[in-house]
C-alpha positions, -999 to +999 in steps of 0.1 A: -688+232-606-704+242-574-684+235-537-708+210-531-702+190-560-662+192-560-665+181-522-679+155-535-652+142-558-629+148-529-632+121-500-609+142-475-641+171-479-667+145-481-656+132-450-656+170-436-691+177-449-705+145-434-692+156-404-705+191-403-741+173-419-742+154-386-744+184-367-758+208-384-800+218-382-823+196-407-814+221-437-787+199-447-813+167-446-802+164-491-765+162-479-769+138-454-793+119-480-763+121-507-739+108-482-757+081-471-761+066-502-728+072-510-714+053-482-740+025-479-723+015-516-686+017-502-677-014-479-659+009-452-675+042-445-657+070-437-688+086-417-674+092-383-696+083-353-706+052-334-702+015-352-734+003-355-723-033-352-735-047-320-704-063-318-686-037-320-656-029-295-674+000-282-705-024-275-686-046-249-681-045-212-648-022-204-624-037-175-599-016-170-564-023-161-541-006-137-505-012-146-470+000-139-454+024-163-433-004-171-453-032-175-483-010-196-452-002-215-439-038-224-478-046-228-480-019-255-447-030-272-459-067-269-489-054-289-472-034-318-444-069-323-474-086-331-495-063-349-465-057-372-460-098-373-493-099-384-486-073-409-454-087-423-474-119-430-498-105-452-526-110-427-533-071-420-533-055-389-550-067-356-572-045-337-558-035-297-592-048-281-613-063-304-585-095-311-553-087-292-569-079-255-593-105-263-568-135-274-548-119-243-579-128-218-586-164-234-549-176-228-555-162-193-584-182-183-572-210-204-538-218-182-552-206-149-532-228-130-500-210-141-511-179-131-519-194-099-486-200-094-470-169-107-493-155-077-480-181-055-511-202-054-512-231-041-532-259-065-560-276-052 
């Protein structure tokens, strides 16, 4: 059996030669032809590089957020409890950005007035 074919059967070495094929010259054009077909048939790809899906996280405006060591730290922890909540019930994981920073926002702008007054806003 040739290297090719046993990195084949091997999806640790297919990932690695996918990888390579994507930047390596045009003489690997029959790999990258094999792998493509390959991962078009598997639901998740293994193919690193950009998400095609337009809505992808990587698609969507980036706001980022300046917090204290201590708060980005309870903000993280306040993640992972509910990632592993999610877990424990059978639901699978949720992703940082794409459902945890999103749901995070929404509850936000959905009780305005009580971050108003955290801020010490007065109500109009």
């Amino acid at each position: 059996m040739s290297d090719a074919e046993q990195a084949r059967d091997s999806p640790t070495e297919t990932a690695q030669i996918e990888e390579a094929s994507d930047t390596s010259d045009a003489d690997n054009t029959s790999n990258m032809s094999e792998s493509s077909s390959a991962s078009e048939s598997s639901p998740v790809s293994s193919k690193p590089g950009p998400d095609r899906d337009e809505n992808a996280t990587r698609h969507r405006k980036q706001v980022p957020m300046y917090l204290p060591d201590g708060k980005a730290k309870q903000f993280n922890e306040l993640y992972e409890r509910l990632d592993g909540r999610s877990k424990v019930a059978g639901e699978g994981a949720i992703e940082k950005h794409a459902d945890f920073m999103e749901a995070v926002v929404e509850l936000a702008i959905e009780r305005e007035d009580d971050i108003a007054e955290k801020l010490g806003i007065e109500s109009t």
